[in-house]
N, C-alpha and C positions, 0 to 999 in steps of 0.2 A: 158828179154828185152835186145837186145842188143845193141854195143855202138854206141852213132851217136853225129852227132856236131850241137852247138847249137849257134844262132847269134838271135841278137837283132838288127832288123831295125829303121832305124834313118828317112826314108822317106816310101814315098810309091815307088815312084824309085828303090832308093835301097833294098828295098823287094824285086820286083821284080826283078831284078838282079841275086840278092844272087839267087830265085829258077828257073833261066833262063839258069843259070850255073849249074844245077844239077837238072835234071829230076827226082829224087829218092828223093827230098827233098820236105817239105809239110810248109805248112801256121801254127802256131799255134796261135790262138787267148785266148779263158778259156782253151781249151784241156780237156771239159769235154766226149766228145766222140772219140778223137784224141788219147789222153794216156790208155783209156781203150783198145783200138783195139790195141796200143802196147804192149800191158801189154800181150795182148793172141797172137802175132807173125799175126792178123792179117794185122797192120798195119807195115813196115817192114824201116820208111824213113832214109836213112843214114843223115840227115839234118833238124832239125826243124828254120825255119823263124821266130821268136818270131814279131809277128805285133800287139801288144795288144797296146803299146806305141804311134800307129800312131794316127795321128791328124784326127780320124773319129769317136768321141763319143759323135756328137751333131746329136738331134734333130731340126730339122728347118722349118720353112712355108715354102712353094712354091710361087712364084708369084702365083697360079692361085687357088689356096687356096687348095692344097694340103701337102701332108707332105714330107720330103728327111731325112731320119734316117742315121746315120753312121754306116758302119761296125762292129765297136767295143763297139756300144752302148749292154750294157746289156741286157737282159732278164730283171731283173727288174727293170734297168729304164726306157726301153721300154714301159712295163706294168704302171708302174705307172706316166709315162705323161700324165701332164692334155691334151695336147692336143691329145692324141691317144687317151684316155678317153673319151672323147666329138664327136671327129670326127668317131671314127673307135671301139666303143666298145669293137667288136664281137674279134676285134686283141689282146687290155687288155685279155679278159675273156680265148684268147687260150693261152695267152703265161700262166698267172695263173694257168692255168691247165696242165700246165708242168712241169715235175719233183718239186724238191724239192727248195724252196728258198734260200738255199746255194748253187744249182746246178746253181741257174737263176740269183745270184751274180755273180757267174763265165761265164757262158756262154753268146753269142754274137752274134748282130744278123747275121754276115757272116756266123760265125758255124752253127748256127740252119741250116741256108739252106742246108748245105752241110753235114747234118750229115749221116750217114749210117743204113742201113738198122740194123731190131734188132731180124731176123731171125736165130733162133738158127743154122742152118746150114751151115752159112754165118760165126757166130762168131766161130764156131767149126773147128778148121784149120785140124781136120783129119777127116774131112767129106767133101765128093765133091760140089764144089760149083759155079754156071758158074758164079756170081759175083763175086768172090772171083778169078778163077782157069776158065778163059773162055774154056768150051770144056768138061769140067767134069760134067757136070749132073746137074739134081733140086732134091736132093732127097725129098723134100718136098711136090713134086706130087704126088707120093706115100704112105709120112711120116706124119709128123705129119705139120700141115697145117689150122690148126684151127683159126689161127687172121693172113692167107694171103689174098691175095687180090680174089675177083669176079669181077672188072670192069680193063681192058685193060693189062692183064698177059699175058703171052705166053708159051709154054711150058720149056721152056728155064728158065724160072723165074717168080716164083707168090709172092715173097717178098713182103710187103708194106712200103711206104716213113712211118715214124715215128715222122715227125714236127706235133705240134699244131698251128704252128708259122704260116708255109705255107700253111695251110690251110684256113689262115683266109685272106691272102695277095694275095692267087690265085682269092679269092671271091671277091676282091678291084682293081685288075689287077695294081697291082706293080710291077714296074720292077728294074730290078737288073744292078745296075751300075756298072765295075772290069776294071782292070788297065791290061797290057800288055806290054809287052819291043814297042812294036808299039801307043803306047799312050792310052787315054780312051775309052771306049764305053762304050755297054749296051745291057741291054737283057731282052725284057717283061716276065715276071716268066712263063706265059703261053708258051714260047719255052723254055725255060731254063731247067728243066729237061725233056728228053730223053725218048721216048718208048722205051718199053722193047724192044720188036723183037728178034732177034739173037744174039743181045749182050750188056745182059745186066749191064756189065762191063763198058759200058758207059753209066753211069747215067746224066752227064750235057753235055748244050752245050757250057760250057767255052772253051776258048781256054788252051793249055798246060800251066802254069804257070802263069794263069789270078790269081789275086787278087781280090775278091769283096771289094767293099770301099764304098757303099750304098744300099740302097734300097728304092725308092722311089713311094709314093702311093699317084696316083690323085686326083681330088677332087670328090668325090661320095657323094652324098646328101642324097642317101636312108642308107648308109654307118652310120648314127648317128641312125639308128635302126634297129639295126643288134645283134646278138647272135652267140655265140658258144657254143654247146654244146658238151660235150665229155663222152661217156660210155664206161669204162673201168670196169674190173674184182676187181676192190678194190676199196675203195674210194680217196685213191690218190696215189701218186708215181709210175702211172702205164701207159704204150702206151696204146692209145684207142683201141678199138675193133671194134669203129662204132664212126665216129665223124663228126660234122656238122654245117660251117659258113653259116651263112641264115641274109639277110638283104632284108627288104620290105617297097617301097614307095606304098603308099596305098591313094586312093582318093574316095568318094562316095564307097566304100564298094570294088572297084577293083584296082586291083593290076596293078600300072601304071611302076612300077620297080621292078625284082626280082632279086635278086644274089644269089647263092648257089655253094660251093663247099665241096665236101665229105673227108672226112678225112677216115685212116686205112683201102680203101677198092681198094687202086691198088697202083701201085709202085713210084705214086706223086702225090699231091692232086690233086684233082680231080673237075676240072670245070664240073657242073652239067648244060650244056648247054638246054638239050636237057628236064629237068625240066624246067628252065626259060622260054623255049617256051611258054610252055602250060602254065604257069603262067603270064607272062606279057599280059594284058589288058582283065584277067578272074577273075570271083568275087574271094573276097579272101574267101573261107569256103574249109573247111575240105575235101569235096570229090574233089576240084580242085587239093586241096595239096595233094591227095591222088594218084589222077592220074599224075602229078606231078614226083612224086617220081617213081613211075609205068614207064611211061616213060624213064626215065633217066637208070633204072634199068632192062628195056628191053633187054641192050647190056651183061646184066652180066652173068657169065660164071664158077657159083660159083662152087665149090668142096665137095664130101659127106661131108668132116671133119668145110665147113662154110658157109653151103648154111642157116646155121639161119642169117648170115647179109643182106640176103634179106627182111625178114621181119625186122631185127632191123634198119636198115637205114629207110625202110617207116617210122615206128610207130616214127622214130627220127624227118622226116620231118613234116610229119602231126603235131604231139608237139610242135616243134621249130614253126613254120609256124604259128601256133592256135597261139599261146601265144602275137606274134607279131601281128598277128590280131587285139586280143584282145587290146592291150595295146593301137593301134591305134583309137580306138574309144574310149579312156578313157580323 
């Protein structure tokens, strides 16, 4: 690792400051995916921002009976508030299912958004990588490629996003509030990361030296019956291979609200719009959720090394989908 200078922010201002004056400098909030990538020469900042201290690690109601999280609220405070508990399940159950409970003491929710891809090729700095080295290749189109994406890749880049976090917030349409030398804004998560395309070295659409300092999710009613569920290769400490926020308002036997966004199966999670269709105002049973999934997984464009996540994403919805069925007529 080599040397770099290290400041502690006393506002959000002067955060953004400090990295206004220095394009080469980064945000550190836990540094649980920030110091790893230093550690292997991929991450290279002459400047860490320490913003852990800022005054954004409250949870809060919305006037309209939504939620506004702060930046630096944890991974597991996040998870364990009652009121994301109550309102938003399926948000609990992903952040849970990520990494380790000394990783989710440390980490944050600005981090999680912004964390990095966990593409072996990506973290290997003497291997070509058009995220990494825009211009130098995907060897991964070729290579080994077994938990990259099938839905919105490009040849440029079949990497997959790696939050549990964002997957469950794509499915709630929360958007992301960040600070600027030009004052505040905001950004619905469904712009916010980036199609691949030809360059997929731009993952967001923040501005240069944007700070996140919230993330804020509306008030969703079918949202208090919601799930995630996550399959991975072990039973814990592992990125999904197939993962899925599902929340369903359900009336007389049909499905009057669906939400679904896919996790592990393209380069940001992934709003499953094009299921919802077919789902909103069709009874809710098993061959709807079938077609459903069908649907949505129309567009995919899978590779010899992970064309089995076409079937494990269905069999994931039809499960996820039954269950919540079920529960609704209990």
């Amino acid at each position: 690792m080599r040397e770099f200078d290290y400041r502690r922010a006393d506002d959000v201002q002067g955060a953004v400051a400090l990295l206004d004056a220095d394009p080469d400098a980064r945000y550190l909030g836990g540094g649980t995916n920030l110091v790893d990538l230093m550690k292997t020469g991929v991450e290279r900042p002459a400047r860490l921002v320490d913003v852990r201290q800022l005054p954004l690690d409250r949870i809060e109601s919305t006037g309209d009976g939504g939620l506004r999280i702060g930046a630096t609220v944890t991974n597991s405070d996040l998870a364990a508030h009652p009121e994301v508990r109550r309102r938003y399940p399926a948000l609990t159950q992903a952040v849970l299912a990520g990494a380790s409970g000394q990783l989710r003491n440390m980490a944050t929710v600005g981090g999680n958004l912004l964390q990095r891809t966990r593409c072996g090729y990506f973290a290997d700095v003497t291997k070509p990588c058009n995220k990494r080295l825009p211009g130098s290749g995907c060897p991964a189109v070729e290579g080994e490629h077994h938990n990259h994406a099938v839905l919105g890749a490009s040849e440029h880049c079949i990497a997959v996003h790696p939050s549990d976090m964002g997957v469950a917030l794509t499915a709630f349409d929360a958007v992301v509030s960040y600070q600027t030398a030009d004052g505040p804004s905001e950004l619905p998560l469904a712009d916010f990361y980036l199609p691949v395309g030809d360059t997929p070295h731009r993952e967001t659409a923040l501005p240069q030296g944007a700070l996140i300092t919230g993330v804020t999710l509306p008030p969703v009613p079918a949202a208090a019956h919601s799930r995630y569920r996550k399959v991975r290769e072990r039973a814990s400490y592992a990125f999904a291979i197939g993962s899925l926020a599902a929340a369903l308002d359900i009336s007389n036997g049909v499905v009057r609200e669906a939400r679904l966004a896919f996790g592990a199966v393209a380069s940001r999670p992934w709003r499953a719009h094009a299921a919802e269709r077919v789902l909103n105002g069709a009874p809710a049973s098993a061959d709807y959720f079938a077609a459903a999934a069908d649907a949505e997984l129309a567009a995919a464009r899978p590779l010899p090394g992970n064309a089995y996540k076409m079937t494990l994403m269905r069999n994931l919805v039809v499960a996820v989908l039954s269950e919540l069925a079920e529960e609704a007529v209990r």
